[in-house]
C-alpha positions as CSV (number, residue, x, y, z in Angstrom):
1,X,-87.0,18.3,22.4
2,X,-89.9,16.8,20.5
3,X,-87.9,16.8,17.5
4,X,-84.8,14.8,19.1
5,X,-87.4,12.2,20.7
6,X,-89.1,12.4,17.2
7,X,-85.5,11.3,15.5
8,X,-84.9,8.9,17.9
9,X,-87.9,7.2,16.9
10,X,-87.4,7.3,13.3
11,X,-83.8,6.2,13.9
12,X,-84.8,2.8,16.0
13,X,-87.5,1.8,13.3
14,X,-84.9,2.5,10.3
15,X,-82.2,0.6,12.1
16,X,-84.3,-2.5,11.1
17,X,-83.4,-1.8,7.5
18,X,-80.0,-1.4,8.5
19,X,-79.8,-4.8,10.7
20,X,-81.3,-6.0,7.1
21,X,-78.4,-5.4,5.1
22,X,-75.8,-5.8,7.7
23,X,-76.3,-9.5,6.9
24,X,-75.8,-9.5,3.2
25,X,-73.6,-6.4,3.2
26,X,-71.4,-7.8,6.1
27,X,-71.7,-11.0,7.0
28,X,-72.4,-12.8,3.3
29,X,-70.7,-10.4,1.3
30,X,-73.5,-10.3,-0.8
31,X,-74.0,-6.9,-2.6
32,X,-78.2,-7.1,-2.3
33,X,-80.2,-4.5,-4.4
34,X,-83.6,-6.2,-3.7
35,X,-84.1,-4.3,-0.3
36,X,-85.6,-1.2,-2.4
37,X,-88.4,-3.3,-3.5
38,X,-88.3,-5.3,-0.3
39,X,-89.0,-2.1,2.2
40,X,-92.4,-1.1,-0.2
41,X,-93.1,-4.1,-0.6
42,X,-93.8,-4.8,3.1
43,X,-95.3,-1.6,3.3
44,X,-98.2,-2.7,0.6
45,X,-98.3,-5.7,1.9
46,X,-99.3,-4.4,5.7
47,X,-101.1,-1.2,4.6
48,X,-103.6,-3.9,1.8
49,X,-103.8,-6.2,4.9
50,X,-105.0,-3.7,7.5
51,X,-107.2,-1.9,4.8
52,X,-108.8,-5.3,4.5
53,X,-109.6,-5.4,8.0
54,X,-106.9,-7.8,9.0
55,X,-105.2,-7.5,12.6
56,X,-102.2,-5.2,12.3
57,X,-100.2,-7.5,13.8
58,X,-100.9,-10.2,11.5
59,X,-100.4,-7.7,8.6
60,X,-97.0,-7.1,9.6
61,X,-96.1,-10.5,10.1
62,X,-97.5,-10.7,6.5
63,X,-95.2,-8.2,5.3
64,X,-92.3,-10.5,7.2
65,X,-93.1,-13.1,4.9
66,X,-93.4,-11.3,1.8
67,X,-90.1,-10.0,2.5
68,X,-88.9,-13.1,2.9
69,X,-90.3,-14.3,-0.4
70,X,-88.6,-11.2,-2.0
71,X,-85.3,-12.8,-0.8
72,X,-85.9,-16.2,-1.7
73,X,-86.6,-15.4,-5.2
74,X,-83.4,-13.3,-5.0
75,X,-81.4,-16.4,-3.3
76,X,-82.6,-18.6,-6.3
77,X,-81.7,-16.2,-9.4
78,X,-78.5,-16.1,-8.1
79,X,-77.7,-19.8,-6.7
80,X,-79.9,-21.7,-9.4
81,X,-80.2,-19.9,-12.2
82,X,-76.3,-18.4,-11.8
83,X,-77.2,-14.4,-12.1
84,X,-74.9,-12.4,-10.7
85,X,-75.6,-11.0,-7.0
86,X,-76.1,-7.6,-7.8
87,X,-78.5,-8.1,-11.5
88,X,-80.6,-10.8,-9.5
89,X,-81.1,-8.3,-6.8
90,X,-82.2,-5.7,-9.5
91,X,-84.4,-8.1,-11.0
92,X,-85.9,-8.7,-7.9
93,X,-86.8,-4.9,-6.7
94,X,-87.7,-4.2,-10.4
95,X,-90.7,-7.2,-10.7
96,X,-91.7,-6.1,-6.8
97,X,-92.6,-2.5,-8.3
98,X,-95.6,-4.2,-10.3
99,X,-96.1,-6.6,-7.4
100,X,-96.7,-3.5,-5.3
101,X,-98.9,-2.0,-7.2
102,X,-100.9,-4.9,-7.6
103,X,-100.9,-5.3,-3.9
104,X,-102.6,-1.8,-3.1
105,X,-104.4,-1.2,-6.5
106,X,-103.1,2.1,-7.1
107,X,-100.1,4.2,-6.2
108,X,-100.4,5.5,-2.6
109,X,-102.9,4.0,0.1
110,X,-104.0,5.6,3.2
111,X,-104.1,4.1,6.6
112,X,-106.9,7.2,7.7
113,X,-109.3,5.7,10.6
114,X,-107.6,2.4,10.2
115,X,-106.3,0.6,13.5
116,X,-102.5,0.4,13.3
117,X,-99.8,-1.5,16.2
118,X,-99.9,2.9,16.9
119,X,-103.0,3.3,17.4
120,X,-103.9,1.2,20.4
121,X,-104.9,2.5,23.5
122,X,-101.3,2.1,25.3
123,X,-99.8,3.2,22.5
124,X,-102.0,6.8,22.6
125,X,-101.2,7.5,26.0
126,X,-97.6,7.7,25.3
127,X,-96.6,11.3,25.2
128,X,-95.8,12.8,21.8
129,X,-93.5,10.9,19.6
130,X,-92.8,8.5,22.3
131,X,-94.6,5.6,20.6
132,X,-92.2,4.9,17.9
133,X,-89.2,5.1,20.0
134,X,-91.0,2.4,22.6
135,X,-91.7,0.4,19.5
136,X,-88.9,1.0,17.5
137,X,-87.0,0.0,21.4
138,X,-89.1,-3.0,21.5
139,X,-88.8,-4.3,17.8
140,X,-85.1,-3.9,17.9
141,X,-84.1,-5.6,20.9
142,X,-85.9,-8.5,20.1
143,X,-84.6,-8.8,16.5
144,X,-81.1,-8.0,18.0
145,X,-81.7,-11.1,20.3
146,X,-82.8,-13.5,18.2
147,X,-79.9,-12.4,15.3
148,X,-77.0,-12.9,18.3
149,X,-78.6,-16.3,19.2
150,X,-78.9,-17.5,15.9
151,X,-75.3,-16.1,15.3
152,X,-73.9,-18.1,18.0
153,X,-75.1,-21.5,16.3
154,X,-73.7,-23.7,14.6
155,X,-75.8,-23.2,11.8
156,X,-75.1,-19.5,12.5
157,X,-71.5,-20.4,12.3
158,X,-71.8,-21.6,8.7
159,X,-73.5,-18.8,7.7
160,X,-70.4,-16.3,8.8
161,X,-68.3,-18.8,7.2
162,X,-70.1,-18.8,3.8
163,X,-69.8,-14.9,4.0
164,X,-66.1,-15.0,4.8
165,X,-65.1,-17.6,2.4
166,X,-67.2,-20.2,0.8
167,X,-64.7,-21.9,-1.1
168,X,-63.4,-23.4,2.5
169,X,-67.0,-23.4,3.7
170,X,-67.8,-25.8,0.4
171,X,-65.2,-28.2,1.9
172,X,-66.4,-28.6,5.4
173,X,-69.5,-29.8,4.4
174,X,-71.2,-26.3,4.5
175,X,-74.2,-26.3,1.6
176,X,-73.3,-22.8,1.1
177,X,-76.3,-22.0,-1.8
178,X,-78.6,-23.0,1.2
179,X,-77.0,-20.3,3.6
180,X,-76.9,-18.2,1.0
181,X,-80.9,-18.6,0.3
182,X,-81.6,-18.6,3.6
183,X,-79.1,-15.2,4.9
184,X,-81.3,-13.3,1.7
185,X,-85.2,-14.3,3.0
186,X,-83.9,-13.5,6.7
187,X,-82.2,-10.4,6.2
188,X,-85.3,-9.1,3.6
189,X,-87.7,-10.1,5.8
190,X,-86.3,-7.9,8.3
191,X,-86.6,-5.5,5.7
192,X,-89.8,-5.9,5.1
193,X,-91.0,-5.7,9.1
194,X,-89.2,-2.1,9.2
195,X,-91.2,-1.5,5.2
196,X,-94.5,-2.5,7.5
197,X,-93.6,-0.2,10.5
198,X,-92.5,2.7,8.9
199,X,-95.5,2.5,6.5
200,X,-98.0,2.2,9.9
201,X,-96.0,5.2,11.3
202,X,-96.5,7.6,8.5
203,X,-100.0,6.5,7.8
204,X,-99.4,5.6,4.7
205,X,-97.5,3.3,1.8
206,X,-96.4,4.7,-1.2
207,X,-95.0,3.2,-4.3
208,X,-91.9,5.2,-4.1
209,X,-91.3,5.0,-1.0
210,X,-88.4,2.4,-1.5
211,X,-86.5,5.0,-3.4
212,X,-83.0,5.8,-1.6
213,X,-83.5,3.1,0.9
214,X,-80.3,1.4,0.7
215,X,-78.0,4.3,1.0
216,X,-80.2,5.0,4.0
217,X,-79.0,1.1,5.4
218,X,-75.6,1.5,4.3
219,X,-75.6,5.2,6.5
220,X,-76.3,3.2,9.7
221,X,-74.0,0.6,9.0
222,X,-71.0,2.6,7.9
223,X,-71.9,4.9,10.7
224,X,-71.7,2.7,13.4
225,X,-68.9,1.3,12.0
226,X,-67.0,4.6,11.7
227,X,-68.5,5.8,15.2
228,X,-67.6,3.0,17.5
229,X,-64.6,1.7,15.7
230,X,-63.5,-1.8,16.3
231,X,-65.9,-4.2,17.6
232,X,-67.0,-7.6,17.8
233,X,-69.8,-8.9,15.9
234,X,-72.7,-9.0,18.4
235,X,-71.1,-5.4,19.3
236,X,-71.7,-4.5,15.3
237,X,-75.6,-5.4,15.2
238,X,-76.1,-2.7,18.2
239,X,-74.0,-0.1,16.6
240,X,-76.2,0.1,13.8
241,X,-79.2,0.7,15.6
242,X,-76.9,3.7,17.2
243,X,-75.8,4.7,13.8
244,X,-79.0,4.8,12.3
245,X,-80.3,7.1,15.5
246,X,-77.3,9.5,15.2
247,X,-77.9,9.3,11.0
248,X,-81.6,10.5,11.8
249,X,-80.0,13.2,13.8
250,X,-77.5,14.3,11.4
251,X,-80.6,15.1,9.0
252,X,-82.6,16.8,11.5
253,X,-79.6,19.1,12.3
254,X,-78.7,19.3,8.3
255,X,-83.0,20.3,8.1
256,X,-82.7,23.0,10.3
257,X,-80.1,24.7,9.2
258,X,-83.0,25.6,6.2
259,X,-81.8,22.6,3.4
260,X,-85.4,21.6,1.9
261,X,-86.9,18.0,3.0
262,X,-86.5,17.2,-1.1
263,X,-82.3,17.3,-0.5
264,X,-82.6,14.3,1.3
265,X,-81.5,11.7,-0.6
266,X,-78.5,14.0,-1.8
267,X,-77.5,15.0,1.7
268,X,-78.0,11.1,2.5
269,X,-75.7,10.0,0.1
270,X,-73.0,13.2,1.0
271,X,-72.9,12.0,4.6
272,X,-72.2,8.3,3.9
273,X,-69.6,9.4,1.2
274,X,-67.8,11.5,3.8
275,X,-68.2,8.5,6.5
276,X,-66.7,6.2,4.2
277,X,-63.6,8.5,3.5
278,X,-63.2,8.9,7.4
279,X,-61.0,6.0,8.1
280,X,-58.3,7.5,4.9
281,X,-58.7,10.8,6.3
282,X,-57.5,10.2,9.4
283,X,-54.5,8.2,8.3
284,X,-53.6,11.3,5.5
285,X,-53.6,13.5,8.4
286,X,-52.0,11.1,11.3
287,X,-55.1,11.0,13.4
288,X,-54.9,7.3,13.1
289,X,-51.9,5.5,12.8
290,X,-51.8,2.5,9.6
291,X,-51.3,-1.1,11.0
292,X,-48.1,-2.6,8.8
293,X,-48.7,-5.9,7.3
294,X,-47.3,-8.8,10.0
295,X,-46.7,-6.3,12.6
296,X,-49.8,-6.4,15.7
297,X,-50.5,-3.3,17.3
298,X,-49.2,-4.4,20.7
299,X,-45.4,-4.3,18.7
């Protein structure tokens, strides 16, 4: 049982990196490498901040805006200085490795007798494991909040419409380099709150810790996706929460059946390979019927 709460937990605080990428993945359509130098980077950013006596709290809102800087730097290689979306993203996560290590001074820091946001008195007398599923609980649903609200604004609006086509988004007015800028600091500093969380969960950062992390996001996404079929949008930001929990329990089953903790990234990668040739599969083998061009599924 402690194992399953245990998953759960992980899989709430990962979904953050997973709500991350949904809007570049998704929504922009913007293929967005810099989230494996975003996640360590908020990491070192919270882990130097607390180690430095500063209130973890503020540390991780640190690590929120060094996430977000991450992105901006992203959103400006590829809107001003016209690199494509995926080498600006690589440019990114390559300079944040140095960054990183200047932020901690060495490869792997220790949080050891250091306060954390799970280490405070409420947080203690939460049975086992229970802390970072009332965090992770907590966290989510506030992010999940504010990204419906903001997705329901106008401005919101413009943002989807950049994602879906920003050719027509140009002429209605939309400044879509400006949406595009600002879609990359939000999602990455998302990325770098759940960098922050995880890092004050394990009690530690480490400079390789980034490694992997985006097949991680794109398991929750396609997940959900492939779990809850179709859905509407604000529908879409909960289902990866619930595909990153069931993901976390996919490894813990895959762990048990004796696979080494060291497979992970390959069975990672395995499982989202076989969830992303779900939806063929089913048609090859009439589970699902295919939806003919002009013809609505009510016909």
């Amino acid at each position: 049982m402690n194992l399953i709460v245990s998953s759960i937990g992980q899989g709430l605080l990962w979904a953050l990196l997973g709500l991350g990428l949904y809007l570049t993945f998704r929504i922009l359509d913007f293929a967005d490498m810099t989230v494996e130098g975003t996640f360590p980077l908020g990491a070192a950013s919270a882990v130097a901040a607390i180690t430095h006596g500063i209130n973890p709290f503020l540390a991780t809102l640190i690590a929120i805006g060094a996430g977000m800087l991450a992105g901006l730097i992203t959103g400006l290689l590829y809107t001003k200085g016209k690199i494509p979306s995926l080498l600006a993203g690589i440019l990114t996560m390559t300079a944040a490795y140095s960054v990183n290590l200047r932020i901690m001074g060495k490869s792997n820091v220790s949080l050891l007798g250091q306060k954390t946001l799970f280490s405070g008195e409420f947080m203690r007398s939460l049975p086992q494991y229970f802390d970072s599923v009332f965090l992770g609980v907590v966290t989510i649903a506030i992010i999940t909040v504010i990204l419906i609200f903001f997705l329901s604004t106008d401005y919101g609006q413009a943002f989807i419409a950049t994602g879906d086509n920003p050719t027509m988004a140009k002429s209605f007015g939309i400044h879509t380099d400006i949406m595009v800028i600002i879609g990359l600091m939000v999602s990455n500093g998302i990325v770098g709150l759940c960098g922050a969380l995880i890092a004050q969960n394990n009690g530690y950062a480490d400079i390789n810790m980034g490694i992997g992390t985006i097949v991680i996001a794109l398991a929750s996404i396609i997940i959900g996706e492939v779990a809850f079929g179709e859905l509407t949008l604000n529908q879409r930001l909960v289902a990866v929460t619930l595909g990153s929990i069931i993901y976390r329990i996919i490894l813990l089953a895959v762990l048990q059946l004796g696979f080494s903790a060291n497979d992970l990234n390959l069975i990672s990668s395995i499982v989202l390979a076989i969830c992303m040739m779900l939806p063929q599969l089913e048609e090859r083998i009439h589970l699902k019927k295919p939806i003919l061009k002009g013809v609505r599924p009510h016909e």
